[in-house]
N, C-alpha and C positions, 0 to 999 in steps of 0.2 A: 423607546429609543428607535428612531429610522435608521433601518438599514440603506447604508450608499452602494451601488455598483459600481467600482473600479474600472475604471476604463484606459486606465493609463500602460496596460503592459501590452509589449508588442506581441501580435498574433501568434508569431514564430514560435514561441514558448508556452503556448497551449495549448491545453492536451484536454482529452474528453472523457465524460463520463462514460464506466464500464469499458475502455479501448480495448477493443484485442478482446470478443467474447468469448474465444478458446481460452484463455487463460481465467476469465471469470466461470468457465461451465467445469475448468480444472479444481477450480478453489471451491465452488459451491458442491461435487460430485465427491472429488476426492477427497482433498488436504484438508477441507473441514470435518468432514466424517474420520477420516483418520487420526487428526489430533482430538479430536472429543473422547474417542476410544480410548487412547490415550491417557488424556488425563482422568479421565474417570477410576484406569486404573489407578495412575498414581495419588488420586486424591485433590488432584490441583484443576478451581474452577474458575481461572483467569486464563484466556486467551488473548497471549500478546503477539503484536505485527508490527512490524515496521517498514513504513514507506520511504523509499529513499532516493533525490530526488524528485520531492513530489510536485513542484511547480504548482500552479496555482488551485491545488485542492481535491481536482477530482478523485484523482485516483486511491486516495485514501478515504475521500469521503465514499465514494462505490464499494472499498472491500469493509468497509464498516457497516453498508447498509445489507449490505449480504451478510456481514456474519452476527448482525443482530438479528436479522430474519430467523436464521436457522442454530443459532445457538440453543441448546437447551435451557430451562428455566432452573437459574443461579447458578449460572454462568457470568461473568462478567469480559467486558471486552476493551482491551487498552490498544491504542493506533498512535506509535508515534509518527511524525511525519516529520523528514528534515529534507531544506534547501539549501543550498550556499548565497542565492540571491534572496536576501533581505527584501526585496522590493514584490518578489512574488510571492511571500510568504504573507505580506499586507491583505491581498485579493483572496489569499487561501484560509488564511485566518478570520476574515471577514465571511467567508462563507456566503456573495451577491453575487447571483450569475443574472446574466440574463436571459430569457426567454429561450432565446436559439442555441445556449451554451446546456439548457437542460431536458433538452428531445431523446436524450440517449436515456433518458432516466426514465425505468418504468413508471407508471401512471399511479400504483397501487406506490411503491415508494416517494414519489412526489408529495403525494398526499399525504403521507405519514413525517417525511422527512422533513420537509420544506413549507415553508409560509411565501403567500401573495407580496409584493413589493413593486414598487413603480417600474416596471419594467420589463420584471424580471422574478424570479425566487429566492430566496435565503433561507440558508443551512439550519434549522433549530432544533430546540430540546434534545432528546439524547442522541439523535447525531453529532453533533457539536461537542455535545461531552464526552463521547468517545472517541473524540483524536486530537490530540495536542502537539501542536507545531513548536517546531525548534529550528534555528538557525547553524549549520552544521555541514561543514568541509566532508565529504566523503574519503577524502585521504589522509584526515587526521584521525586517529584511533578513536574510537568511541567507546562510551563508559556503557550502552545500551548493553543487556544481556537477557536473555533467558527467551528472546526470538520465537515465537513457533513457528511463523512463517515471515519475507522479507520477498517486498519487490523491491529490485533495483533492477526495469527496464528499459533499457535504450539508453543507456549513459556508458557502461565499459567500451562499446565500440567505438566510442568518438577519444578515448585514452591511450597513451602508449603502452608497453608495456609494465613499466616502472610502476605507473598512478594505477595502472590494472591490478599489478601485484600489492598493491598498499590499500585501495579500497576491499577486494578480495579477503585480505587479512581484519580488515575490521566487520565486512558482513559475518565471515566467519565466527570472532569473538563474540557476535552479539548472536549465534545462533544454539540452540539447545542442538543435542544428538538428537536426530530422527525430527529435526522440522528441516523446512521446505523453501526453497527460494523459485523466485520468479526472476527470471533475466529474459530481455528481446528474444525474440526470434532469431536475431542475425548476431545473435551473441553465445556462441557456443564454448562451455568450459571444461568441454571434451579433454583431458590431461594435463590442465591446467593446475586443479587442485586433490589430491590425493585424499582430501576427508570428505569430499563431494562426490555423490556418487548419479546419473542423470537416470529418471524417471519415467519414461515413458506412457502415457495416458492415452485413451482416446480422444483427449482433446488438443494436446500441447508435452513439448517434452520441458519437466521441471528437474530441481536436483535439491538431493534429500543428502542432511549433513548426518555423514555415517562413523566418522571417529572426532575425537577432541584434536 
C-alpha cells in the first residue's frame, strides 16, 4: 500500500520533530530513568504517555522513538495522542512527512523508524504501533488513566482561565502519583494546582503529580 503525503494542513499548526531539545534531554535523563525505577519496583512493565494536543504527529512520534530506544527489554510502551482537529489527526495518523519536515530526526532513528516514500518518509513498524490517535476535546474529562508522563505544551497559554481549570483537572485524572508532565516554557503552574509539585532539572523545569 502507497503512502500519500498530506499536504493540505496549514503551516501555522505544525510543529517539529523532537521541539524544545531541553524537554527531550529532560525525558531521556530523567523521567525515563525515574519511572523505570519505579516500576520495576512496583512490578508494572508498561510505560504509558500521553500526548495532548498533538497536531500533526510529531511530537508523539519523537517521545515514542526515545522511549523505545532506552526502555529496558520487556518493557512495553503505549502513546496516546489526542487533537480536537480531526483534520490533523489524518496527517498524524498517516505518519507522511516529507523530506524537510524530517531533518530534526536523528539519522540512526530515521533508519530504524521510517521507510523511503515519494518525497518524503513514513512512520512504520513499531513506531506506528506504539501510538494511537484519538479525537479528543481537552476540556472534556477524559476516560485516559494511569499516565506516567503527559505533554501538553503550548496550548494552556492560549486559554482563559476557566478551559485552564478544566483541562488541568483532566491531565490530572489521567495521571498516576509521581509521573511527570510537560507544559511550554511560557506556561507556568506555579500555584495553580496543589497536587503538582514543579521539578527542576538541568535541562527544563517539569511537574511531578505529588497527591490524588
Amino acid at each position: 500500500m502507497q503512502v500519500t503525503i498530506v499536504s493540505s494542513i496549514t503551516t501555522s499548526k505544525l510543529t517539529r520533530f523532537f521541539r524544545n531539545q531541553s524537554h527531550f534531554k529532560a525525558l531521556e535523563y530523567f523521567v525515563i530513568p525515574a519511572i523505570i525505577e519505579k516500576k520495576l519496583i512496583e512490578g508494572d512493565r508498561t510505560m504509558r504517555i500521553w500526548s495532548a494536543g498533538c497536531s500533526t504527529g510529531e511530537e508523539p512520534y519523537s517521545i515514542a522513538m526515545l522511549c523505545l530506544d532506552l526502555l529496558p527489554p520487556g518493557f512495553e510502551l503505549e502513546v496516546t495522542a489526542t487533537d480536537e482537529d480531526s483534520h490533523l489527526l489524518i496527517e498524524a495518523r498517516n505518519g507522511a512527512y516529507p523530506e524537510s519536515r524530517v531533518e530534526d530526526v536523528p539519522h540512526r532513528y530515521l533508519k530504524e523508524y521510517f521507510g523511503p516514500i515519494p518525497g518524503g518518509y513514513s512512520v512504520t513498524g513499531k513506531l506506528k504501533e506504539a501510538v494511537t490517535f484519538e479525537c479528543r476535546n481537552l476540556k472534556d474529562p477524559t476516560a485516559l488513566r494511569d499516565r506516567d508522563v503527559v505533554f501538553c505544551r503550548n496550548v494552556l497559554i492560549y486559554m482563559d482561565q476557566a478551559a485552564r481549570k478544566s483541562v488541568l483537572a483532566s491531565l490530572r485524572e489521567a495521571m498516576n502519583v509521581g509521573s511527570y508532565l510537560f507544559t511550554g516554557d511560557a506556561e507556568s503552574l506555579l500555584g495553580v494546582d496543589a497536587s503538582l509539585e514543579s521539578v527542576k532539572t538541568a535541562w527544563t523545569t517539569l511537574y511531578r503529580k505529588v497527591r490524588v
